[in-house]
C-alpha positions, 0 to 999 in steps of 0.5 A, spaced: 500 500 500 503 506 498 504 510 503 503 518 502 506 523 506 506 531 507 512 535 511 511 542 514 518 546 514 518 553 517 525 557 516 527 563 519 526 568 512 535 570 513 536 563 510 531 562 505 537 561 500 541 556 504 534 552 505 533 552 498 540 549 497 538 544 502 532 542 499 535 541 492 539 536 493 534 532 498 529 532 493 534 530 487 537 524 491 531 522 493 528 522 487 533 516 484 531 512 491 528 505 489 520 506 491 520 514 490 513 514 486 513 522 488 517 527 492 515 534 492 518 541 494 511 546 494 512 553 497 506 556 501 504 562 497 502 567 503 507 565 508 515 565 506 519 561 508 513 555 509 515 549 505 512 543 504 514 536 502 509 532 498 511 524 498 509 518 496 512 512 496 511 505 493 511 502 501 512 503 508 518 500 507 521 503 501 519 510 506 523 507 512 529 505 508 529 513 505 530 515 513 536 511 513 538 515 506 546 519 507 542 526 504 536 525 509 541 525 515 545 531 512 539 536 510 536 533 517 543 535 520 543 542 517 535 544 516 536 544 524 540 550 525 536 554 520 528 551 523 524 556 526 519 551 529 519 544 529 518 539 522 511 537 522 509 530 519 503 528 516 503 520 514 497 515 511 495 511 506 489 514 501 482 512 502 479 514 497 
């Protein structure tokens, strides 16, 4: 059953650049991850530096070997020291 997620970020706005960096190369790694079916970067349309990441991955497993990732421990690493809040993870399976 395909496993969809969605994951709140809040940055303080003097770092949206180093943000955006981190991102791109969180998204592009895992985009070539086996069970990848979708990996997103949306940015909120009033509230600057709000993004949001839009997952959907093949299964549970294919997301908990993502948690495993070399890119996911290095953004996790870096997006800490410019976060103004704590990430928000969103995660279920379509119902409809």
């Amino acid at each position: 059953m395909n496993l969809h997620i969605v994951a709140l970020f809040k940055f303080n706005e003097s770092y949206l650049m180093d943000a955006v960096e981190l991102f791109q190369t969180l998204v592009r790694e895992t985009r070539k991850e086996e069970g990848c079916l979708q990996y997103d970067l949306v940015e909120d349309k009033d509230q600057k530096g709000t993004f949001f990441l839009i997952e959907l991955w093949e299964s549970v497993e294919h997301h908990n070997h993502h948690n495993g990732a070399d890119h996911l421990l290095n953004f996790r690493l870096n997006a800490a020291k410019i976060l103004t809040e704590n990430i928000e993870v969103y995660k279920g399976f379509k119902i409809y």
